[in-house]
N, C-alpha and C positions, 0 to 999 in steps of 0.2 A: 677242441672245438666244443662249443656250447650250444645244447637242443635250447626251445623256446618253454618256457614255463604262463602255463594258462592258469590264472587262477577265478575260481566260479563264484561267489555267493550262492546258498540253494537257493530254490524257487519259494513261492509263499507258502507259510504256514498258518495252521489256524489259530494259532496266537499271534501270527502278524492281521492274519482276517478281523481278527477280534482288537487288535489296536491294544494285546496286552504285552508287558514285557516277556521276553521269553528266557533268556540266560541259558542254563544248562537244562532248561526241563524238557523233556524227550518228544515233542510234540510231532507230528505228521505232517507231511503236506496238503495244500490242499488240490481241487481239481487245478485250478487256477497254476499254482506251485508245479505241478506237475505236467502242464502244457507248458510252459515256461523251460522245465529241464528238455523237455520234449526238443521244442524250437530251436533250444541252446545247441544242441547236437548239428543242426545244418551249419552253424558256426563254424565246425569243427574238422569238420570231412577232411581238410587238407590239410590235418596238424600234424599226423603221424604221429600219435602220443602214445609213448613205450609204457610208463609207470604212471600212478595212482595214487592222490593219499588224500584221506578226510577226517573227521573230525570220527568222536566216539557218539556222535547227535545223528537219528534214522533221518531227519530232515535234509542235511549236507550227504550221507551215504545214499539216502532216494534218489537225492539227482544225480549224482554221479554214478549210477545203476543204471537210471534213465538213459543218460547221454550214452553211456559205456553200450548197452545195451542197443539204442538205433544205430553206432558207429561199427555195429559189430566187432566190437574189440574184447578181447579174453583177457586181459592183462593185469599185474598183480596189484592188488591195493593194499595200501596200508592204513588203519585206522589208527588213530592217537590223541588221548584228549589235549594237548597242548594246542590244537586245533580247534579248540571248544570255541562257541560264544564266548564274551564277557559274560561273567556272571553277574546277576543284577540282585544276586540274593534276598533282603527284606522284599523286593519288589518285581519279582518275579511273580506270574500268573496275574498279576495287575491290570487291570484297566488302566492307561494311562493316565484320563482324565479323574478317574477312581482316585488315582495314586496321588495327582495332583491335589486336589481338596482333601489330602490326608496329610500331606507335607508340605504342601504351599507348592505353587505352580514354578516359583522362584529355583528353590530348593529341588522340584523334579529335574526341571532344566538345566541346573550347574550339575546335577550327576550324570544327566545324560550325556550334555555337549563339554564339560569339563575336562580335561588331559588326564588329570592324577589327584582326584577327589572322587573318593567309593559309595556306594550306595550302602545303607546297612548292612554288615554281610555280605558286603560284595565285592565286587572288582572295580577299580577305574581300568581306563584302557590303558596306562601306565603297566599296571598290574597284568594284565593281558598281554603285551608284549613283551613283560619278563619272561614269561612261559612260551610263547610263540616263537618268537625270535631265533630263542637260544635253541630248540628243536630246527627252526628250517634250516639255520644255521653249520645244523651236526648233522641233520640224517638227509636236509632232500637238496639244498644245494650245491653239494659237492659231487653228486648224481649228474646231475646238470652240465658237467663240466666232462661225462663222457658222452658227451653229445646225444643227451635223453630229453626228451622233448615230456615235461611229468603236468601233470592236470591235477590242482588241489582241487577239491570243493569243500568250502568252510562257510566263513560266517562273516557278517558285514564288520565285524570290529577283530576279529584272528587273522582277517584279508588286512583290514588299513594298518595291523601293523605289519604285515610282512612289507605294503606298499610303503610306509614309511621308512623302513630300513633300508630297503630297495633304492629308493631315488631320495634319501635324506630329506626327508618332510620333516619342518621344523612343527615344535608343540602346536603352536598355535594356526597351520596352513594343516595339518592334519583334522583337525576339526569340520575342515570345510570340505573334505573330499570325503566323496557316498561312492560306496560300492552297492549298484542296480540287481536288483534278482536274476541269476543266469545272463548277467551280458560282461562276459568273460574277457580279461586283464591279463592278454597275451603281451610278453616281455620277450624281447631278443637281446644278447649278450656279445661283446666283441670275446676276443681270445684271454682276455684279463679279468674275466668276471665282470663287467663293467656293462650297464643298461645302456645299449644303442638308438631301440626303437619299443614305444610302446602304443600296440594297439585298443581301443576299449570298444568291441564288439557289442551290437544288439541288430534283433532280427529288424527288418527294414520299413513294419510299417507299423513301429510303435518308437516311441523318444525314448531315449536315452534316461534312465535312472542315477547314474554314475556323474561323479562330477571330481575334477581334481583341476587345482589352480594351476594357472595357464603355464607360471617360471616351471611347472612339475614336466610342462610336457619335453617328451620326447621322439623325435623321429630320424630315420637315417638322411 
């Protein structure tokens, strides 16, 4: 039998406040990010979540402290960078718009929303899911399968490839699905490994961040 797998985006950081790119840079939450991981926790109450695991970024380990912490849960985590951001390399600590009138608005945009086309020095999300994948792959969903109910907290592009791999998101419908700050992407699995029902959680008097195309959904 198969627990449920929650997976979180962290809360805001001040490189998200600041509208720069972030990648691998170690930045903080902010208050904002941190009411957010806060809130994420009443989500949660009923999830019974055995194991743990997030990136090697203080931003995805904050919140999942955060939550772990209001849920009073003591449970083991494991940190890993294959969980990282994309990295966005040349264009990291950037101003977006900065970043734009340095490389044409064109040229921002096709690295950003692009599949498998990298930034200077960087990652595309291609590249990201080589490293992601093949980790959840090995160490956390085979867990799953002894009915562990595990809570990643990661990043808005280490999340859309797990969710791509998950429910077979084609290149070009990955593009269009957003993983929301802390509104948490609880998956349920039949006996075959196979995605039954999936829920996308957010607290009840703000909208939805998260967006994934309609053929994606699933429910029992």
């Amino acid at each position: 039998m198969y627990g449920k797998l929650i997976l979180v985006r962290h809360g805001q950081s001040i490189y998200n406040e600041e509208n720069r790119f972030t990648g691998w840079k170690d930045v903080d939450l902010t208050q904002k990010g941190i009411d957010e991981a806060i809130a994420c926790a009443s989500l949660l109450n009923d999830k019974n979540i055995n194991l743990a695991f997030t990136s090697n970024l203080k931003r995805a380990q904050k919140t999942l402290s955060l939550i772990l912490g209001e849920l009073n849960l003591d449970i083991s985590i494991t940190k890993n960078e294959a969980l990282n951001e994309r990295d966005y390399g040349s264009l990291v600590s950037q101003n977006k718009f900065e970043a734009a009138e340095k490389y044409g608005k064109d040229m921002v945009q096709k690295w950003r929303r692009s599949y498998d086309i990298p930034p200077p020095n960087g990652e595309s999300l291609k590249m990201t899911l080589e490293r992601t994948v093949p980790y959840f792959k090995s160490n956390i969903f085979p867990l799953l399968s002894n009915n562990k109910t595990i809570i990643i907290s990661a990043h808005g592009n280490s999340i859309r490839s797990i969710v791509m791999d998950l429910l077979s998101i084609s290149t070009e419908d990955i593009l269009k699905t957003e993983i929301g700050w802390c509104e948490p992407w609880v998956f349920e699995f039949n006996d075959s490994g196979d995605v039954i029902n999936l829920d996308i959680e957010n607290v009840s008097d703000k909208n939805s961040d998260s967006h994934i195309p309609e053929k994606y959904h699933v429910r029992k």
